[in-house]
N, C-alpha and C positions, 0 to 999 in steps of 0.2 A: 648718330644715336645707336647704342647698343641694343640690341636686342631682348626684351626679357625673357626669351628661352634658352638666349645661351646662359645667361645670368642664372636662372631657375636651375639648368642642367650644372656648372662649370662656378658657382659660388666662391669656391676657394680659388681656386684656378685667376678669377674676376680681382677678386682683392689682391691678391699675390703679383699679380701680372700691373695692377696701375701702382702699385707701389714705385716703380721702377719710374714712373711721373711722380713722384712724392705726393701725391693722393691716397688719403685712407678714405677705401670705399667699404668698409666693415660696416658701419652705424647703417647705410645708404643701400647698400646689399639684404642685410638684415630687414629692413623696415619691408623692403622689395618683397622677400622671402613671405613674410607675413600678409600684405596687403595681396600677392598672388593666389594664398591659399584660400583667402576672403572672396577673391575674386571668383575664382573656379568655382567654391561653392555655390555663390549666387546665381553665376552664370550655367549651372547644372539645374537648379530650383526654375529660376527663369524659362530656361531651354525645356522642361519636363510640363509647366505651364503654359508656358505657349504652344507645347504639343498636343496636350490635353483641350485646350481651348480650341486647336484647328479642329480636333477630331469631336467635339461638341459641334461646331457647327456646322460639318456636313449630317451630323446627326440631326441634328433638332430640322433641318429643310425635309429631310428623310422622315419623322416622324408625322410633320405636318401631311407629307404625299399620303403616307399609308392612317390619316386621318389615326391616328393616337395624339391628344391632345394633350392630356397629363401628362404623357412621356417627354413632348414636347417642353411645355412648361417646364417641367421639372431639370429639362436637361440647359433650358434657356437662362433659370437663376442660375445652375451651376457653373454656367457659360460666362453669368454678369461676374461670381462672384470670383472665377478666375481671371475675369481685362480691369475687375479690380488690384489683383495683386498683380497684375504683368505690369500695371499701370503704377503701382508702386516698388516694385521690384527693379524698370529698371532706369530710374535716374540713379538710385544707388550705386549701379552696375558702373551705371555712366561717372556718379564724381571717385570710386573706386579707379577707373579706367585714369581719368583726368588726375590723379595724385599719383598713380603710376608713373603717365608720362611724364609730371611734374619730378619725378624723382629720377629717371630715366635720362632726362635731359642733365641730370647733373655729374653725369659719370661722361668722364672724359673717352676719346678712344684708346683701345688698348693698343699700348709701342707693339712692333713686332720685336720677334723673339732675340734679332740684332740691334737692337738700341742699348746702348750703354745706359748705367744709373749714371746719374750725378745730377745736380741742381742749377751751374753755373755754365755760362758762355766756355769756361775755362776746361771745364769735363766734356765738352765735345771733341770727335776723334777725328783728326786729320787723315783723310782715306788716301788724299794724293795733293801735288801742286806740280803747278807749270809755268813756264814762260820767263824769259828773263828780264831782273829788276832792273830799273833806267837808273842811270847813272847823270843826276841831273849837277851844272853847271852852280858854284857857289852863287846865293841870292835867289833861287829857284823861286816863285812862287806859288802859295795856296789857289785855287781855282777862282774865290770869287776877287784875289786881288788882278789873275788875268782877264775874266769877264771886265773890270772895270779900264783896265792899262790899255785893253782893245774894245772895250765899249762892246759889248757882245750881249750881253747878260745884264740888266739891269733889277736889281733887287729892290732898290730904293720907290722904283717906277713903280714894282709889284705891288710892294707895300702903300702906297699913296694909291692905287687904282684900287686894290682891296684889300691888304692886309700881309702880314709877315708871311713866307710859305707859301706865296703865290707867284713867282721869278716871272722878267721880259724876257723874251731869249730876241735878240736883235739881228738883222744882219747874216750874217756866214755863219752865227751859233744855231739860229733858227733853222739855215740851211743844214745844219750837223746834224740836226734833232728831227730832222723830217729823212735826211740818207740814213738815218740808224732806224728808223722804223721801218723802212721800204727795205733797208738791208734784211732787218730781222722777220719779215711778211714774207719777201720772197725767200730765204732760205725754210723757212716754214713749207711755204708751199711747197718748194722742190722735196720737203724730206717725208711729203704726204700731207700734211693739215689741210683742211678745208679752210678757208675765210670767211670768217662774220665779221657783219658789224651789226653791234649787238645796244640795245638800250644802253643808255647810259646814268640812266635812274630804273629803281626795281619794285618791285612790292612788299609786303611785307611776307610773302609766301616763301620768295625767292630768295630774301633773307635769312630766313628760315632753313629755309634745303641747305645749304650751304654753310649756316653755324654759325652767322654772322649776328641771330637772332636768335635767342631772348640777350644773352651776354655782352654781349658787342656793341649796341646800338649808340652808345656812350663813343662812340669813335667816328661814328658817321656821321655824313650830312642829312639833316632830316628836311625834309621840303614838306611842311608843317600842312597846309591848306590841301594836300594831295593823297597826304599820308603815303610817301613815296620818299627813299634814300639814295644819294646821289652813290654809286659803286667804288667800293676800295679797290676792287681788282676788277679784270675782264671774267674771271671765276665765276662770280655771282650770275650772269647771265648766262656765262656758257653754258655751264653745265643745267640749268633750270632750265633749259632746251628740251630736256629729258623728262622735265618734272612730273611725275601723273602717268610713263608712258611706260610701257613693256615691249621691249627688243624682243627679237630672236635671235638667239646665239649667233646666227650668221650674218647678223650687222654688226657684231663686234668685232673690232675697236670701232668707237667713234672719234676721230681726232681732228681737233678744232683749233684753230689761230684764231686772236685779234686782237687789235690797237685797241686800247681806248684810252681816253684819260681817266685817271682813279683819284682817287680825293681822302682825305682822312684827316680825319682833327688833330691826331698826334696829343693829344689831350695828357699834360704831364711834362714835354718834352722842353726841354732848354738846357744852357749851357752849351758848350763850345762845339758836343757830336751835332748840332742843330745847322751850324756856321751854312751859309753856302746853301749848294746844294746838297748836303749832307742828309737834309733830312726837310722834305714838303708836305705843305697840306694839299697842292695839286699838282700829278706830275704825268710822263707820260710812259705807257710799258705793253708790251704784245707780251699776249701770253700764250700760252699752249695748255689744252686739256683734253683728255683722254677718259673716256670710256669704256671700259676692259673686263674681260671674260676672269674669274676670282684666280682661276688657275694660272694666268700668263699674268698677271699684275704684277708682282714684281720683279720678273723679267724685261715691264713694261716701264718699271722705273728707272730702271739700271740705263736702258736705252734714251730713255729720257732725258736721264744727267749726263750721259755722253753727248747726246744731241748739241746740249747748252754750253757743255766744255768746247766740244764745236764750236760755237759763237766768240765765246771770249778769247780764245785760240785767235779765230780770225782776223780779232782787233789787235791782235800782239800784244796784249795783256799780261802782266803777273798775274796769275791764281791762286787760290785753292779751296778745296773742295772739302767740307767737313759734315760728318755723322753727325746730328744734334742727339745728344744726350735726351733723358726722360724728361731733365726739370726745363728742359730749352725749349721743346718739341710745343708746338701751337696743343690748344686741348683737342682737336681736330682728328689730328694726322695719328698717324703708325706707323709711319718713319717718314725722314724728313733729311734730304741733301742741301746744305747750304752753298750757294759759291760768293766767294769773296776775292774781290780784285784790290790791287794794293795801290795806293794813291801815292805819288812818292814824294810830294811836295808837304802833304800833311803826315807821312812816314807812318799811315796806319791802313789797315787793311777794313773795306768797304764791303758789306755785303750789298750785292747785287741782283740776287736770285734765289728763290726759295724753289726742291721740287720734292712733291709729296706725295706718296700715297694713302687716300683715307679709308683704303678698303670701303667696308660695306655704311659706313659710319653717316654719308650725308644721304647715301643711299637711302636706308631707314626715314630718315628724317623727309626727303621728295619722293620716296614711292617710286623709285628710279629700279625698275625690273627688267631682266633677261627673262625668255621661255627656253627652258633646259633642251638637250640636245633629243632627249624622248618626248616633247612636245607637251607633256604633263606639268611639269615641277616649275615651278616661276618663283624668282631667285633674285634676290639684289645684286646690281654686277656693283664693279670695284670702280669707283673717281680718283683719275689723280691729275694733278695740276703743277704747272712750273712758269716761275718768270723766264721770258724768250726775247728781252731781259726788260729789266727797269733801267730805266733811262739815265736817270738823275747822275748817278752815281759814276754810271759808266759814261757818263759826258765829265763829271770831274777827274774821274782818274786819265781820260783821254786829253783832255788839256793839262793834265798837268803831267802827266807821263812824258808828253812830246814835244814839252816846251824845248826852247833853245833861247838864249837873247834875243832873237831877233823873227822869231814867228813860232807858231803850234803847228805841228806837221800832222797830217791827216793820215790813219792808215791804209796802205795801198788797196785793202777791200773797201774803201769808202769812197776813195774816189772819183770811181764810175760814177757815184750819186751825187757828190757834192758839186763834180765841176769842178772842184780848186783842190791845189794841194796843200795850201798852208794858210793858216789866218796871221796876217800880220798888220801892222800900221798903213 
């Protein structure tokens, strides 16, 4: 959530800058602009009131000592007839306050000053790629025809046990799906993250802090009798770690790993990107999230998406690494690295990993503070967040990258975990 003081200060600045998300925040600024100046005033009449009332009522105990009784009286109606208007004065203040936030909430975060314009997947800027394309064998097949040829992966099971977007992973695939999390935990660890494990349902607070609420809830799992949502990402928990708390500079970074399963209705989704694993309503993904001092954040992203390019690197992966555009970018972030690994059975490129910085944006929104290096100033620090990776995906480009006629070969960083080199008949 932005700010209304940088808004108040930086108006033009504010519209100008989400342009570049294809957002006119002019009408939305404007109203801002207006209901601020309403505010201040009330909140100055209010504040002058409530001052006047404190200093009546050390008086009036003061008159009654030095037995003046009339002055007393006199200063006691003046007393009622000021906690009557304090008493009207400030629910005012309060649905003034509550129309603000209500408008507040609907301005996106601002891109930073490197984020390209454009609208489409297409206007995102290729920053780099790596790794070389497999060169698969005529008859190659898509991932969920090798799930079935080796029995690994059972979709049909998911679907009969609860519903489309819920996969079995069977066997040696299960064994995959548990070395690719113990892989991506412990490189975690080694590269600094701490490990949680962290709820896997949240409140509505924590939905909240993180911008998955009011907008989003249309996408999650709602656990109706609890009023509690099953988590899209391990995000939501990590960072509400912080919710309500004020750091001191010198705990910053805080850097966090963990597994969890994430869930999501995909509410919309079908058609052939769905196939597979292409696209679940439960799946599995370590993440990483970071804590950060405003000054080092985006040097703290950069480090970031190297970390991940790390990862995918390891698995001997095709990549790459793309800028998302204004119109691509989540309404969240202020810039945003995508990586996409190339699946080469289905000849199209998978994203895998999202890593962001949202600057001060969900900060705002949990109350998530630093105390400044002069001990005085207390300061929103910057979240950012990255897939470390999601699973799904990068189990379909891995079977289907390393197929051969005659078995999937496992990459030699995976080994150590899985115990086997190759899934075959």
């Amino acid at each position: 959530m932005l700010s209304l003081k940088i808004i108040a200060e930086n108006p033009d600045v504010i519209i100008d800058r989400l342009k570049v998300k294809n957002f006119d925040a002019s009408a939305i600024v404007e109203r801002l602009a207006g209901l601020d100046s309403e505010r201040r005033q009330l909140q100055a009449h209010l504040d002058t009131s409530q001052s006047a009332f404190n200093k009546l009522s050390k008086q009036i105990g003061t008159y009654y000592q030095q037995g003046k009784k009339a002055e007393a009286e006199e200063a006691r109606d003046r007393s009622a007839g000021l906690k009557e208007e304090i008493k009207r004065l400030s629910p005012e203040l309060a649905d003034i306050e509550a129309r603000v936030k209500e408008l507040l909430l609907q301005l996106p975060n601002l891109p930073h000053e490197s984020v390209p314009q454009g609208k489409l997947p297409e206007d995102n800027l290729l920053v780099r790629q790596g790794g070389e394309m497999p060169e698969l064998q005529p008859g190659a097949l898509p991932h969920w025809e090798l799930a079935r040829k080796y029995d690994i992966i059972d979709f049909e099971l998911g679907s009969k046990i609860t519903g489309a977007g819920f996969p079995v992973y069977k066997g040696k695939a299960a064994k995959l799906q548990r070395s690719l999390i113990n892989l991506f935990l412990d490189s975690a660890a080694r590269a600094g993250y701490t490990e949680i494990i962290p709820p896997i349902a949240v409140n509505e607070a924590s939905a909240f802090g993180t911008g998955q609420l009011p907008d989003k809830e249309g996408q999650m799992y709602y656990i109706n009798e609890d009023n509690l949502y099953l988590i899209p990402t391990a995000e939501v928990p990590l960072t509400n770690i912080y919710r309500d708390e004020i750091l001191s500079y010198k705990d910053l970074p805080r850097r966090l790993t963990a597994y969890t399963p994430c869930f999501r209705r995909e509410a919309g989704s079908y058609g052939k990107d769905v196939r597979g694993l292409n696209r679940l309503h439960q799946f599995d993904k370590v993440e990483i999230v970071e804590i950060q001092h405003p000054d080092r954040s985006y040097e703290t992203l950069e480090n970031m998406t190297s970390y991940v390019e790390g990862l995918v690197k390891l698995l001997g992966l095709p990549y790459r690494i793309l800028l998302l555009c204004g119109g691509d970018m989540s309404f969240h972030a202020a810039k945003t690295y995508d990586f996409e690994v190339f699946s080469a059975a289905q000849q199209k490129w998978l994203e895998v990993s999202s890593v962001s910085n949202f600057e001060s944006f969900q900060s705002n929104r949990m109350m998530l503070r630093y105390r400044d290096e002069d001990g005085k100033n207390i300061r929103p620090a910057h979240t950012l967040n990255g897939s470390a990776l999601a699973l799904p995906r990068i189990m379909a480009a891995l079977l289907e990258n390393n197929q051969s006629p005659e078995a999937i070969h496992i990459p030699p960083a995976l080994v150590p975990y899985t115990g086997f080199e190759a899934i075959s008949l």
